[in-house]
C-alpha positions as CSV (number, residue, x, y, z in Angstrom):
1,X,92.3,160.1,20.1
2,X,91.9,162.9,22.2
3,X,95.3,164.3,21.2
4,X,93.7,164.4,17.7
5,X,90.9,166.1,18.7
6,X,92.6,169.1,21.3
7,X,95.1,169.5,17.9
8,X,91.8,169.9,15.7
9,X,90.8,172.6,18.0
10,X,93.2,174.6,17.6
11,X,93.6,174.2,13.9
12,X,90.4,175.1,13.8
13,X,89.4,179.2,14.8
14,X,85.8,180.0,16.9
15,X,84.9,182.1,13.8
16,X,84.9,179.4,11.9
17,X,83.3,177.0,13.5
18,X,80.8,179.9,13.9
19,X,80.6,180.5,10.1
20,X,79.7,176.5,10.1
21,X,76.7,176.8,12.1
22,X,75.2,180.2,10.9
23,X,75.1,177.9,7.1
24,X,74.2,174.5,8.6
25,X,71.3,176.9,10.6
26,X,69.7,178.7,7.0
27,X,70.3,175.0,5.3
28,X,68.0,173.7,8.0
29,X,65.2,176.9,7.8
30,X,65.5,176.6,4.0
31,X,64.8,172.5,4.1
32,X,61.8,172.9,6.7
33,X,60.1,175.9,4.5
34,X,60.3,174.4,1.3
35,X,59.8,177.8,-0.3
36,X,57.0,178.3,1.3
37,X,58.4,181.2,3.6
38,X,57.3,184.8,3.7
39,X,59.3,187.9,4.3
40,X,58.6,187.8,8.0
41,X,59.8,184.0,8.0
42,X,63.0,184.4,6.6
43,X,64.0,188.1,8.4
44,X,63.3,185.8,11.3
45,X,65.7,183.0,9.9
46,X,68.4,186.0,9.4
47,X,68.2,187.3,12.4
48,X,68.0,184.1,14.4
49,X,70.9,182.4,11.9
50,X,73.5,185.8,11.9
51,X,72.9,185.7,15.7
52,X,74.5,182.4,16.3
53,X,78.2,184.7,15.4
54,X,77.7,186.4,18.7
55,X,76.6,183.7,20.9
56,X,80.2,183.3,22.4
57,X,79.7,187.0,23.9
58,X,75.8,187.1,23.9
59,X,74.6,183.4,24.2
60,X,71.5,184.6,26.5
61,X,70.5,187.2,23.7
62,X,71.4,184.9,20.9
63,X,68.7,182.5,22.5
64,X,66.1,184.6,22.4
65,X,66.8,185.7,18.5
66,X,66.5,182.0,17.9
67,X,63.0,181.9,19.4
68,X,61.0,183.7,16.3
69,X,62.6,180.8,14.1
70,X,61.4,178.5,16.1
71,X,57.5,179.2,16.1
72,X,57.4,179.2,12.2
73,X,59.4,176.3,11.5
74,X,60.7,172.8,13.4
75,X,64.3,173.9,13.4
76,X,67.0,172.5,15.3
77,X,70.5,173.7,14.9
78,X,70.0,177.3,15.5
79,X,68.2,176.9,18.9
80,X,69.9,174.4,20.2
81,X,73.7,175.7,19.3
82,X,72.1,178.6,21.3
83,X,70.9,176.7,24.4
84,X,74.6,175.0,24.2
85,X,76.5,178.0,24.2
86,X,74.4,179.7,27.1
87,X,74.5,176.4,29.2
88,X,78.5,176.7,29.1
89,X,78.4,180.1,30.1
90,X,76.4,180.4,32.7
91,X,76.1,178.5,36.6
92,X,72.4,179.9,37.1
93,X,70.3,176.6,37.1
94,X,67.1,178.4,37.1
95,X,68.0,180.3,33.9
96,X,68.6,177.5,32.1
97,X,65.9,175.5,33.3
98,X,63.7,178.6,32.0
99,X,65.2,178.5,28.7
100,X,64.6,174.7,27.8
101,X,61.2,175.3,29.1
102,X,60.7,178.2,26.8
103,X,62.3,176.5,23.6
104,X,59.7,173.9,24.4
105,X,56.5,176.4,24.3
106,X,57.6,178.1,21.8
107,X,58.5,174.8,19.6
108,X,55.0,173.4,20.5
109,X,52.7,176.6,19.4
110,X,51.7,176.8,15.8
111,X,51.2,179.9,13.8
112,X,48.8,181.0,13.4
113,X,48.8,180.9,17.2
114,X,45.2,180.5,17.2
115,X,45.7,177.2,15.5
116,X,47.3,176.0,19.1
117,X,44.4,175.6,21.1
118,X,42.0,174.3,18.3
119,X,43.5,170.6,17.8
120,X,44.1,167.6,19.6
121,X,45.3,169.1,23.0
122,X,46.8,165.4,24.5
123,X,49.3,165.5,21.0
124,X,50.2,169.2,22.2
125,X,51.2,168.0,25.6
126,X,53.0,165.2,23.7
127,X,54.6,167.8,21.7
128,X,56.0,169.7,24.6
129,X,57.3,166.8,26.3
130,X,59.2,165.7,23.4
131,X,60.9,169.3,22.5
132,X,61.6,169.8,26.2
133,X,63.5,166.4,26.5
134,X,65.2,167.3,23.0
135,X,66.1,171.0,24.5
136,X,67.6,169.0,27.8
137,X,69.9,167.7,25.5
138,X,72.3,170.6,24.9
139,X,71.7,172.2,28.3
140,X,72.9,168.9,30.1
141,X,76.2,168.5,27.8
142,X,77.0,172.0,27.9
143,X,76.7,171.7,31.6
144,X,78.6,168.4,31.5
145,X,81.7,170.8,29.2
146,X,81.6,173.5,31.9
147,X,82.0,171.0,34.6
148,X,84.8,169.1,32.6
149,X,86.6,172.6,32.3
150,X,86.7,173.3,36.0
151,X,87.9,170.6,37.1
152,X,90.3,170.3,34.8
153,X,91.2,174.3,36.0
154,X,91.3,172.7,39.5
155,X,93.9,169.9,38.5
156,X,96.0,172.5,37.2
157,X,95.7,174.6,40.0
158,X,96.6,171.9,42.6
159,X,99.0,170.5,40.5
160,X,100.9,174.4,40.9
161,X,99.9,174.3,45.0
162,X,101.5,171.1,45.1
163,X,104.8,172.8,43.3
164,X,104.9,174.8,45.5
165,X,103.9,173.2,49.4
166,X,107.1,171.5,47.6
167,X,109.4,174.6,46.9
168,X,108.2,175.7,50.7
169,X,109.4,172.2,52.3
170,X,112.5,172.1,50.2
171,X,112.7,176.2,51.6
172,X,111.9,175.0,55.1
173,X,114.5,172.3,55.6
174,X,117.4,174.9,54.2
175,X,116.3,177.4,56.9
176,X,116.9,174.7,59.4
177,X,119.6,173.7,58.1
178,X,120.7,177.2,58.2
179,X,119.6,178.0,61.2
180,X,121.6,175.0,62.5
181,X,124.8,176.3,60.9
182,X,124.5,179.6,62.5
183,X,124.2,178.7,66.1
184,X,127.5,176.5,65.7
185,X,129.2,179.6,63.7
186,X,128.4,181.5,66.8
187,X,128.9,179.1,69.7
188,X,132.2,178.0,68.3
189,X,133.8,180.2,65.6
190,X,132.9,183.4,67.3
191,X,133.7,182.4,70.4
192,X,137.1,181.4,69.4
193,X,137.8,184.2,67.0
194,X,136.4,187.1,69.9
195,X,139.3,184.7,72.5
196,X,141.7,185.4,69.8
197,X,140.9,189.1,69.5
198,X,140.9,189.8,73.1
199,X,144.2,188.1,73.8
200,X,145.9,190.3,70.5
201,X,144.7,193.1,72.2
202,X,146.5,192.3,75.5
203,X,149.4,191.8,73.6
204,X,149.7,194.9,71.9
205,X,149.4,196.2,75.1
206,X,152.1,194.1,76.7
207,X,154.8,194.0,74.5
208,X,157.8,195.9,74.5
209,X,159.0,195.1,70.8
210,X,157.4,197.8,68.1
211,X,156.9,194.4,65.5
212,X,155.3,193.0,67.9
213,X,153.4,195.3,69.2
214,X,152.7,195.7,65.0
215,X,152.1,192.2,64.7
216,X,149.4,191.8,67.9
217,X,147.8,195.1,66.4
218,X,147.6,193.9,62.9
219,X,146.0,190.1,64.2
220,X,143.5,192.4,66.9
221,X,142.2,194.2,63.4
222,X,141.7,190.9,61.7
223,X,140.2,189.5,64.1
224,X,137.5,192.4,64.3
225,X,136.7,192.5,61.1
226,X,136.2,188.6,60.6
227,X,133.6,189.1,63.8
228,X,131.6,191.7,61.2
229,X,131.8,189.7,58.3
230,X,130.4,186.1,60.6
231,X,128.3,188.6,62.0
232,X,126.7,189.4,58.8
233,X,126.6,185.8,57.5
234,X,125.2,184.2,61.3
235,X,122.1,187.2,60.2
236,X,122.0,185.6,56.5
237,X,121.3,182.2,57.8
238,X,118.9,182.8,60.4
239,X,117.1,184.4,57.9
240,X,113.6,182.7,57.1
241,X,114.2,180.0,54.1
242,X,114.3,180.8,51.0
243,X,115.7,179.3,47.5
244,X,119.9,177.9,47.9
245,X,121.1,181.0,45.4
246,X,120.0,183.2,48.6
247,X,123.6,183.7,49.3
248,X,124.3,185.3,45.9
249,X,123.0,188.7,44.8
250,X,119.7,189.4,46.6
251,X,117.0,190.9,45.3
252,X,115.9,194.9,45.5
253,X,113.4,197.4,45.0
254,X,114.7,197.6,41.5
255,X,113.4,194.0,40.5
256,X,110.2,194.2,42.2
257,X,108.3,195.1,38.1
258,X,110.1,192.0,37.2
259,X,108.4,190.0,40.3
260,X,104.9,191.3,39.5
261,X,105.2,190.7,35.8
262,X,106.0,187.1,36.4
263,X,103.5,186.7,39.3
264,X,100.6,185.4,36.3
265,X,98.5,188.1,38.9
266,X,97.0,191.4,37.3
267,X,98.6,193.5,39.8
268,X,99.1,197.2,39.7
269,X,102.4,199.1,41.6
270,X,102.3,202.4,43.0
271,X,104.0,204.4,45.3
272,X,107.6,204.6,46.2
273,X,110.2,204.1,48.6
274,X,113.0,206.8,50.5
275,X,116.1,206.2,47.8
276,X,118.4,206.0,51.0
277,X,116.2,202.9,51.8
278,X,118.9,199.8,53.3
279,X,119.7,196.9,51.4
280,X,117.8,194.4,54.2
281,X,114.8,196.7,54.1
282,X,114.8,196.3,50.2
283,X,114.7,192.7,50.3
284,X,112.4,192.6,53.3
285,X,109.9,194.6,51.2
286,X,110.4,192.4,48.2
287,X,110.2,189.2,50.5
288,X,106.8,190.6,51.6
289,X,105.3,191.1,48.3
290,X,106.6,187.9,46.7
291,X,105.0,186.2,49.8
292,X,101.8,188.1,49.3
293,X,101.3,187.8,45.5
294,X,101.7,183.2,46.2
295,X,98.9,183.8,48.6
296,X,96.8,185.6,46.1
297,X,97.4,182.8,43.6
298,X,97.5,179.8,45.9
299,X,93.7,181.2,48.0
300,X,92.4,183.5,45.7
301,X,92.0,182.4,42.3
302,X,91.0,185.1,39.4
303,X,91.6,188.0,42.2
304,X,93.2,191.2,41.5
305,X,96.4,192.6,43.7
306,X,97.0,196.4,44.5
307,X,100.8,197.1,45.9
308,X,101.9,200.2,47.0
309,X,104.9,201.3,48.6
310,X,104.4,204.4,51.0
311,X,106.7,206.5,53.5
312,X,106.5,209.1,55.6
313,X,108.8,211.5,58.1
314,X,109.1,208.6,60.5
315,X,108.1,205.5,58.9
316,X,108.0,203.0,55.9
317,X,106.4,200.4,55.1
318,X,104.3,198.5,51.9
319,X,100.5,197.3,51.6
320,X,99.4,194.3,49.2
321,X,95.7,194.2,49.2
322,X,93.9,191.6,46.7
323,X,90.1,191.4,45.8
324,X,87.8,188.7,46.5
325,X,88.9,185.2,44.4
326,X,86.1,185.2,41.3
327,X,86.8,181.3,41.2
328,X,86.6,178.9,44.2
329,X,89.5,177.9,46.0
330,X,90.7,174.5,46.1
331,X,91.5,173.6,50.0
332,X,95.3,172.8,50.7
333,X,97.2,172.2,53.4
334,X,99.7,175.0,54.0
335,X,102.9,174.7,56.0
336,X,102.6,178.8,56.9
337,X,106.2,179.0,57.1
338,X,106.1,182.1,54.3
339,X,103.9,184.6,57.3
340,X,106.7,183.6,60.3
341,X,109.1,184.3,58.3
342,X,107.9,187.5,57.2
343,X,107.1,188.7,60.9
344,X,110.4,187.6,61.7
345,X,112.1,189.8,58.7
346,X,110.1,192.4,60.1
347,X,111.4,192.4,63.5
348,X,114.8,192.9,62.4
349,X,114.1,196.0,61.1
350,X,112.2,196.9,64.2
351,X,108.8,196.5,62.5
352,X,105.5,194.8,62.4
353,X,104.2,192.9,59.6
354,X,100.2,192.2,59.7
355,X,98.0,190.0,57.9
356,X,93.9,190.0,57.8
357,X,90.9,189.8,55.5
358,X,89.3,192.9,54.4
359,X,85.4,193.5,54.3
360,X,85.2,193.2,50.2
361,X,86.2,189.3,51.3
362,X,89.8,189.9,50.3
363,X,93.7,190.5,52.0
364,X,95.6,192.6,53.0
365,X,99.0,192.4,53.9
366,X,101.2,194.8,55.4
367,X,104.8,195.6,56.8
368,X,105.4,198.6,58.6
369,X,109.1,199.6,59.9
370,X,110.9,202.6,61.0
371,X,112.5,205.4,58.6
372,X,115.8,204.7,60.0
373,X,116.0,200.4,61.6
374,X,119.6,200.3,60.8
């Protein structure tokens, strides 16, 4: 059933639900009138009715257009379509409070106005009472809409935290495992490999034949260069966690527009970085924003993200700053493996990476590394 309903909505388009209620509001002027209406009634009618298509952008001023109708006639749709629409707009309780109380005094005077005061007074209190409970009405289930919507914002929203506290275990335990490799790469295989170096060396030395002196020369070269190349991987796997295709091409300055455009953040770019810029530097800057731009999603919902990219004569470095979150937070745990791992890319480019609030109640993140680390 509700599968029927979520597919009616989006057969049907706000405009013409909108179009429903302006006609089902001048239907229910026309029927309380009985053609007894004056030009002042029915401008009021217009105006109040033809309001009701900006009450999606207006819904505070469309209330108050519907008020006019109201003191003429005993309408109902206009007025409360209006009190509906604000009370799924707004959070401010006293506003809407305000409003149902002045539905309910304007609903209860009688026009001429000085025909208010000069009947039964106890049936004029009874009168108020009665429109104020029937103005409660829309208020509390557009309330009860706005509340439904949140929270199902919030599932979604920890539903996607959950993803990914799961993508940062699953990154965790491969940095381990990583890390693990490498310090048996280097204990063992390195040791080994620098053993077999040294003794090719001492037989290059030593020998008297020219092939072998060829042959210890040629092994001494391997050897060397298989040390750079386990060198290069041991760095790779001590490297802080990230997704298993890691190994394969790594990202670069040149795919941080893709990054930001798939973020789901409205983020702007400026700046720029030396061209001459290393390969590690280029991923630790990417690393850094990526990090950056899940934070703002993950504990700052609705906030907007500024990155720029800056250098000078001696120094480099990026800033991610995000404003304050426009919609609460939902609290998480965090495993705060993505910040180590960032002051720890940092450090291998002889840097710093900080992290702090800012006084507009936002973050700001920032690494900070020397022109020239390698």
């Amino acid at each position: 059933m509700s599968t029927g309903r979520a597919q009616w909505r989006r057969r049907e388009p706000p405009w013409a639900v909108d179009a429903g209620l302006v006609v089902l509001a001048v239907l229910d002027a026309w029927i309380n009138l009985f053609d007894e209406g004056t030009p002042l009634v029915w401008a009021c009618v217009a105006i109040g009715s033809a309001g009701l298509f900006l009450r999606r952008r207006f819904p505070l001023t469309v209330f108050l257009l519907t008020l006019p109708m109201t003191v003429f006639m005993d309408v109902a749709v206009a007025p409360i379509a209006a009190l509906y629409t604000l009370a799924t707009s707004t959070r401010n309780r006293h506003l809407l409070v305000g409003c149902a109380l002045l539905h309910a005094a304007a609903s209860t005077l009688a026009w001429p106005l000085s025909d208010t005061f000069t009947g039964d007074r106890t049936w004029t209190l009874i009168q108020f009472a009665y429109t104020l409970a029937t103005a409660s009405a829309p208020v509390l289930f557009g309330q009860l809409v706005q509340a439904r919507h949140d929270v199902a914002r919030q599932l979604t929203e920890v539903e996607e935290a959950r993803e990914h506290e799961r993508a940062l275990h699953a990154q965790t335990v491969l940095a381990r495992e990583r890390a693990q490799l490498a310090r048996e790469m280097h204990d063992v295989v390195s040791h080994q490999v620098s053993l077999i170096a040294v003794q090719a060396g001492a037989l290059q030395v030593a020998a008297k034949d020219p092939d072998a002196r060829e042959a210890a020369r040629t092994i001494r070269s391997l050897s060397v260069n298989t040390l750079d190349e386990l060198r290069h991987m041991v760095t790779l796997l001590r490297a802080s966690g990230g997704k298993e295709t890691e190994l394969a091409p790594q990202p670069t300055l040149a795919d941080l527009q893709q990054l930001i455009a798939n973020s789901g953040i409205e983020t702007t770019l400026t700046g720029e970085l030396p061209a001459d810029i290393s390969t590690t530097a280029q991923r630790t800057v990417y690393r850094t924003i990526q990090e950056a731009l899940t934070n703002v999603r993950k504990h700052a919902p609705g906030a907007r993200a500024e990155v720029r990219l800056w250098h000078d004569a001696r120094h480099f470095g990026v800033t991610v700053t995000n404003t304050a979150p426009t919609r609460p937070a939902v609290a998480l745990p965090s495993s705060r493996q993505g910040q180590i791992g960032l002051r720890e890319r940092a450090e291998l480019l002889h840097g710093t990476f900080t992290a702090e609030p800012t006084p507009q109640g936002g973050y700001k993140v920032e690494l900070r590394a020397p022109a020239r680390s390698d």
